[in-house]
C-alpha positions as CSV (number, residue, x, y, z in Angstrom):
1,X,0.0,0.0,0.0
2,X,1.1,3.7,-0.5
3,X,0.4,6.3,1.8
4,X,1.4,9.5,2.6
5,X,3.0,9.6,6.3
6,X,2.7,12.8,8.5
7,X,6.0,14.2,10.4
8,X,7.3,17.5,11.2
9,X,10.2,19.4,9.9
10,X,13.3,19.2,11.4
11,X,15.5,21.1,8.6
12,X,15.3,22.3,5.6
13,X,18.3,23.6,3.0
14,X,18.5,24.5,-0.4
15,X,20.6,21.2,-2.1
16,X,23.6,21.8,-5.0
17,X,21.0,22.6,-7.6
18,X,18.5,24.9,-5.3
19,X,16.2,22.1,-4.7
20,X,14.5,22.4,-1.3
21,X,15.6,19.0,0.6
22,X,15.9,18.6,4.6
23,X,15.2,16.2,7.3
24,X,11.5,15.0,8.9
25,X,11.3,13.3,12.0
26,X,8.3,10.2,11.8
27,X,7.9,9.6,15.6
28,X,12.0,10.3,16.1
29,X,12.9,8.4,12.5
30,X,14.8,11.2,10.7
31,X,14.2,10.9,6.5
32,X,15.3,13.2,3.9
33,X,12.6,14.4,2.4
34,X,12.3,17.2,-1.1
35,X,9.6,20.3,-0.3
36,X,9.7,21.1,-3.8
37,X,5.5,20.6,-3.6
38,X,5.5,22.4,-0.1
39,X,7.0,25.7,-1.1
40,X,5.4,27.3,2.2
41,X,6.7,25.1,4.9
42,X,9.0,25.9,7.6
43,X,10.9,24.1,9.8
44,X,8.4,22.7,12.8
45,X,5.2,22.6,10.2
46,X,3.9,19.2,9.3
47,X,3.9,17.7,6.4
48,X,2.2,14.5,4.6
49,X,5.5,12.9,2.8
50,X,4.8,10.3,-0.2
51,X,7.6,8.5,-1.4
52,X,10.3,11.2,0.1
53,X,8.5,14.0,-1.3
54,X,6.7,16.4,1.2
55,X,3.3,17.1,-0.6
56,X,0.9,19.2,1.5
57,X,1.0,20.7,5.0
58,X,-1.0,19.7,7.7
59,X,-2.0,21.0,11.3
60,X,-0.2,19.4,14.4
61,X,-3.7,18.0,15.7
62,X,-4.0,16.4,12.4
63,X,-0.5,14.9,11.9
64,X,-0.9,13.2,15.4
65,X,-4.3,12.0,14.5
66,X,-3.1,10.3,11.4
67,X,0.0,9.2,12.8
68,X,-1.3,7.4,15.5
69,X,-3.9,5.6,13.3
70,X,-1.2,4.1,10.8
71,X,0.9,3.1,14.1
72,X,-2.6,1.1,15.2
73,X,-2.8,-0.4,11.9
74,X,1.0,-1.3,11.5
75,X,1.4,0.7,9.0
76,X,4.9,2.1,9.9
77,X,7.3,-0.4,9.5
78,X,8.6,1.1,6.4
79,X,10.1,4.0,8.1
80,X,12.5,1.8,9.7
81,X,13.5,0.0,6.2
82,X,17.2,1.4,5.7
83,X,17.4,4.1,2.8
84,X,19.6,4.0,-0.5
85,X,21.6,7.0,1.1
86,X,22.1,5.1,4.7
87,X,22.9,2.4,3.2
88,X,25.8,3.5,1.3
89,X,26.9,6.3,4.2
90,X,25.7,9.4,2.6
91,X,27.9,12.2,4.8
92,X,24.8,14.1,3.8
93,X,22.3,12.3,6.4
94,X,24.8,11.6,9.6
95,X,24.0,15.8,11.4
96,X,26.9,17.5,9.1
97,X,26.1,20.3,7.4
98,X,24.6,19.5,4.3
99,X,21.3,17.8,3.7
């Protein structure tokens, strides 16, 4: 199944070609995530993220609301599936400086 997962914004940084990337924290999993569809969003807004793309903004309310329900349902274990950039020790994704 394919959903959209709420988190909130952690950082955000404009990447080598001035694409808006940063970090999202899931429940205190950290993802890189592109806000090229979420123009508006600031770091500590929440965001629905779809296949490492943020692609709307939600309230906080909301984003807890939805979390929780994919949590009861056991829809979360993806988030803990390793990521191409993990796996290969992207420098990008362990706190430095660029996302």
């Amino acid at each position: 199944m394919c959903l959209g997962v709420p988190g909130q914004i952690v950082d955000i940084e404009e990447d080598s070609i001035g694409m808006p990337m940063g970090k999202v924290s899931f429940g205190g999993v950290m993802k890189r995530v592109c806000f090229a569809y979420t123009p508006d969003a600031q770091v500590g807004d929440y965001v629905v993220v779809h296949v490492g793309f943020a692609i709307s903004q939600i309230d906080e309310a909301e984003a807890h609301q939805v979390y929780d329900y994919l949590k009861e349902m056991g829809e979360l274990e993806e988030l803990d599936v390793t990521q191409p950039a993990e796996a290969l020790g992207d420098r990008r994704d362990r706190g430095g400086g660029g996302v």
